[in-house]
C-alpha positions in Angstrom: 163.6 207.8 100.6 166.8 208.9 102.3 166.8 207.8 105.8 169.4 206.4 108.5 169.3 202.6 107.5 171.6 200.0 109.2 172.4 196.6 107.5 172.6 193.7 110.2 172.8 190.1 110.1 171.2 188.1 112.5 173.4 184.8 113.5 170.6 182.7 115.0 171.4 178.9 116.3 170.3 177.5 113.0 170.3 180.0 110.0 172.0 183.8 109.6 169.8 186.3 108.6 170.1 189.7 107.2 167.8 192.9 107.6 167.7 196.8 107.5 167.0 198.8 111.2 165.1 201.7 110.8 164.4 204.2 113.2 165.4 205.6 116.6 167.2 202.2 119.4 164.5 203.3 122.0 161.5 203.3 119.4 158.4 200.5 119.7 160.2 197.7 118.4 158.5 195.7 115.5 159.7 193.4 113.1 158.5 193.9 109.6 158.4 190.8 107.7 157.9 190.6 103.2 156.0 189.3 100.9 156.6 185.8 99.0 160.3 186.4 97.1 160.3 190.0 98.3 163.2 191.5 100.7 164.0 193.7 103.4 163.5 196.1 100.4 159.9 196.1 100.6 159.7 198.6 103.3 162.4 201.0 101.8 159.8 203.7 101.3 157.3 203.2 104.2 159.6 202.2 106.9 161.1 205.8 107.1 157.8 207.5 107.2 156.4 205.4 110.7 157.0 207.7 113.8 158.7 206.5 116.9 159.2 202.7 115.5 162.6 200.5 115.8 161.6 198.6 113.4 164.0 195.6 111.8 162.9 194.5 108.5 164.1 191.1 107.6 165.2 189.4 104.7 163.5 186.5 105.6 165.2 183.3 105.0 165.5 182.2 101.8 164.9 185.7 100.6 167.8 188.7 99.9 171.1 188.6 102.1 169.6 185.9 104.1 170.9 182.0 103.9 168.8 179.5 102.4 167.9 176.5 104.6 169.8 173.4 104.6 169.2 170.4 102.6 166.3 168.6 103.5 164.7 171.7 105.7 161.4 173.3 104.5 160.2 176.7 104.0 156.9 175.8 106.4 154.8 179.2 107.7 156.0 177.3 111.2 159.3 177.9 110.3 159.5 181.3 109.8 157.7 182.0 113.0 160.0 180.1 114.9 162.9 182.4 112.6 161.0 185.5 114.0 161.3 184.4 117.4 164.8 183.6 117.5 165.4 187.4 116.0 162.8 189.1 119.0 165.3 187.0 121.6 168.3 188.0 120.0 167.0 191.7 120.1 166.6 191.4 123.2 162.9 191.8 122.8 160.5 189.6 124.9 157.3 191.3 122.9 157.5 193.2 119.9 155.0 194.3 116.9 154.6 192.8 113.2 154.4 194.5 110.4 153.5 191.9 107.7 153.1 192.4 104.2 151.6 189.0 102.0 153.2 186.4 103.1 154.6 188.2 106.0 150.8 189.1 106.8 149.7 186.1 106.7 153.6 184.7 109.0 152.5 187.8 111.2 149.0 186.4 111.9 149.8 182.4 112.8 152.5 183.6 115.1 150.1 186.9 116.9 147.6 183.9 116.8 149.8 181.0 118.7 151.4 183.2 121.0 149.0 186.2 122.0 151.1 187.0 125.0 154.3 188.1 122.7 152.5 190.3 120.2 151.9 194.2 121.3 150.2 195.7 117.6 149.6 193.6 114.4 149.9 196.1 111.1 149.0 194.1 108.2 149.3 195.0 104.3 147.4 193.0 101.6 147.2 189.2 103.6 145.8 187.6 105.8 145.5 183.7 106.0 147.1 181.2 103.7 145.8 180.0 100.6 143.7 177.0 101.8 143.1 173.4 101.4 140.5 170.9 101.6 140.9 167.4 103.4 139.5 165.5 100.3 142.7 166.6 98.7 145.2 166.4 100.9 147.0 163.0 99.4 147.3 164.4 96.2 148.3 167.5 97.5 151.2 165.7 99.2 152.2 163.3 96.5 152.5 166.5 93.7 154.8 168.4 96.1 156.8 165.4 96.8 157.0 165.0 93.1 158.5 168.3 92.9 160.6 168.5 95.6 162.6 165.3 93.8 162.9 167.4 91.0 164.0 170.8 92.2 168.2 170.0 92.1 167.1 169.9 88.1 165.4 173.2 88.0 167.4 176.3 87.0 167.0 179.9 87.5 166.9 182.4 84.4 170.1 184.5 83.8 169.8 187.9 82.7 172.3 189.3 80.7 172.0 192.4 82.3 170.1 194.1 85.2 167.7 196.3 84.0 166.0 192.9 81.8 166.3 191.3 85.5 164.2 194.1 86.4 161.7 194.0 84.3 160.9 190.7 84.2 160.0 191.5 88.3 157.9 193.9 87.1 155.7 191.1 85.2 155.9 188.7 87.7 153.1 187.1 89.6 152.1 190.0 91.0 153.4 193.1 89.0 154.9 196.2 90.2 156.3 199.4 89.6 159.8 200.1 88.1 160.7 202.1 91.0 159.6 198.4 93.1 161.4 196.4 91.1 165.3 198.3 91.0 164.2 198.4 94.6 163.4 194.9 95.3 166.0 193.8 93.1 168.7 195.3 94.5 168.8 192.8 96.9 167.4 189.8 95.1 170.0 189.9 92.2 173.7 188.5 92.2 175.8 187.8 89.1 176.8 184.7 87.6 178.4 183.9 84.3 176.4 185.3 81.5 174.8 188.0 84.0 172.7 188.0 86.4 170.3 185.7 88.2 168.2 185.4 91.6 169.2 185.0 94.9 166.6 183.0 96.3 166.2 179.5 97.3 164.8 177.4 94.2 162.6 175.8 97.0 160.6 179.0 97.3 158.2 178.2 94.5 157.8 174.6 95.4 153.9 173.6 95.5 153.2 173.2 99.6 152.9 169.7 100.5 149.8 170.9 103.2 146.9 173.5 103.7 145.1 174.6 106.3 141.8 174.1 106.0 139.4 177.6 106.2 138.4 176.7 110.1 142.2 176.4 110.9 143.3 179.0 109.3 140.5 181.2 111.1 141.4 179.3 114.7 144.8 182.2 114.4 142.9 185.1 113.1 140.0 184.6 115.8 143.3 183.8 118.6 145.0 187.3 117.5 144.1 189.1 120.9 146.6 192.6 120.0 145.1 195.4 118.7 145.4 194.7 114.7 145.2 196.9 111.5 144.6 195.5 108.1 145.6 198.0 105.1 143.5 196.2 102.0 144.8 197.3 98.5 141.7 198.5 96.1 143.5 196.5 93.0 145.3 193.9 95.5 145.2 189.8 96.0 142.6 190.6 99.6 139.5 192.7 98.3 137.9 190.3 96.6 137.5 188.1 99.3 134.4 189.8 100.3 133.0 187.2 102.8 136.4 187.0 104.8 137.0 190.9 105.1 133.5 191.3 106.2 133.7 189.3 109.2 137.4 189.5 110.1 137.9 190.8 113.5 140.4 193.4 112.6 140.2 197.4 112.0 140.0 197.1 107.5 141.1 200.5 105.9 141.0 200.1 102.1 143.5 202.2 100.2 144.2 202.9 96.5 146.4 201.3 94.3 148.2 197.7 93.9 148.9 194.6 95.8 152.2 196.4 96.7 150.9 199.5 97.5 153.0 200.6 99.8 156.5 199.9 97.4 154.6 201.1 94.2 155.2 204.7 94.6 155.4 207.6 97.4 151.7 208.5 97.1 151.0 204.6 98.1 153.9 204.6 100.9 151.8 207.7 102.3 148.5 206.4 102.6 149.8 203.3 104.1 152.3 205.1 106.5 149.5 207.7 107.4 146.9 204.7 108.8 150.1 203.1 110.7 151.3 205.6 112.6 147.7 206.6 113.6 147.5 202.9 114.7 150.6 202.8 116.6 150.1 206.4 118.1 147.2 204.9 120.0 148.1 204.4 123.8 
């Protein structure tokens, strides 16, 4: 995994982010955006192995390096396209690829969706759309997450008394992964505090959402995309059982081995993924 990485921060009009630039200044540019409490760390391993891509891989905010948003702001998928937008203009970069992984997949499609015209290539790992919601439920929906959001100043984060236990409780999280994932991931998702150590992120992360989309919504983006798009579906990952939408989505579906993380697990993971990415952005 040695490679020519630069660290950056971003100072947009409303938040400072950080990220990793990979590869050579007059590469495709694409930004690569993580999964749900992930980092720029998620694209350690396959970032270095995609040919001819400038590619800046965001912590995005909330996540790693990156500020948390103000009181009273929200952690909306509408909000992190707009944060992707703001980074394209201050790159200079009037259209650009996405490289999404989870929820960066899923950030990747509503804003390739909503504006067509900015997106060149859409590479996708393990997401899609959003989890959805039904209109029948959307008041009680509403009232739980307001519930929570009074309560969040009282929640607090676990402290660690030492790194490696900080690691391998992200091994057993939601969605497990590998050691090597994990020291990875946590390298920038860790900071110490008295006692140890404890997590970066913004508490308001694992808030309930206060709204869905409903399935035709969330659709309306995936049937809007008009790029050339590549979804990378993980055999043991959160996307294959979801038989009826991979059947009829309109994208090029390559199934690969291994986990939801597939591409962080382990080098044999990072080269399957990286292999059926730079075919896709080799193509004139």
């Amino acid at each position: 995994m040695t490679c020519c990485v630069e660290e950056i921060r971003l100072s947009l009009p409303h938040i400072e982010l950080a990220a990793h630039l990979f590869g050579p200044q007059d590469g495709q540019p694409v930004i690569a955006l993580h999964g749900w409490l992930d980092n720029a760390n998620s694209f350690a391993r396959l970032a270095p192995k995609l040919d001819g891509l400038r590619i800046l891989a965001l912590d995005m905010a909330g996540h790693g390096h990156s500020d948390h948003r103000p009181p009273g702001a929200s952690y909306a998928l509408a909000d992190y396209a707009h944060d992707v937008l703001q980074v394209a203009q201050q790159m200079g970069w009037q259209t650009f690829s996405l490289l999404g992984h989870s929820l960066g997949a899923i950030v990747s499609v509503i804003l390739a969706g909503a504006l067509p015209d900015r997106i060149s290539r859409l590479a996708l790992i393990d997401g899609l759309i959003p989890p959805l919601g039904e209109a029948e439920g959307a008041a009680q929906r509403m009232g739980a997450a307001l519930h929570a959001q009074l309560a969040v100043s009282s929640k607090r984060k676990p402290v660690y008394a030492d790194m490696d236990r900080a690691v391998q409780a992200r091994m057993k999280g939601l969605v497990a992964v590998s050691r090597d994932a994990a020291e990875l991931l946590a390298q920038r998702a860790l900071m110490p505090v008295p006692g140890g150590y404890t997590w970066r992120s913004d508490s308001r992360l694992t808030l309930p959402s206060p709204s869905r989309l409903t399935q035709a919504q969330a659709l309306s983006f995936v049937d809007a995309v008009r790029c050339p798009a590549q979804l990378v579906v993980a055999e043991e990952g959160m996307l294959v059982q979801n038989k009826a939408l991979l059947d009829n989505v309109p994208f090029a579906v390559t199934v690969l081995g291994g986990g939801h993380h597939l591409h962080l697990n382990d080098e044999a993971g990072a080269n399957a993924v990286a292999d059926c990415f730079n075919r896709f952005f080799a193509v004139s």
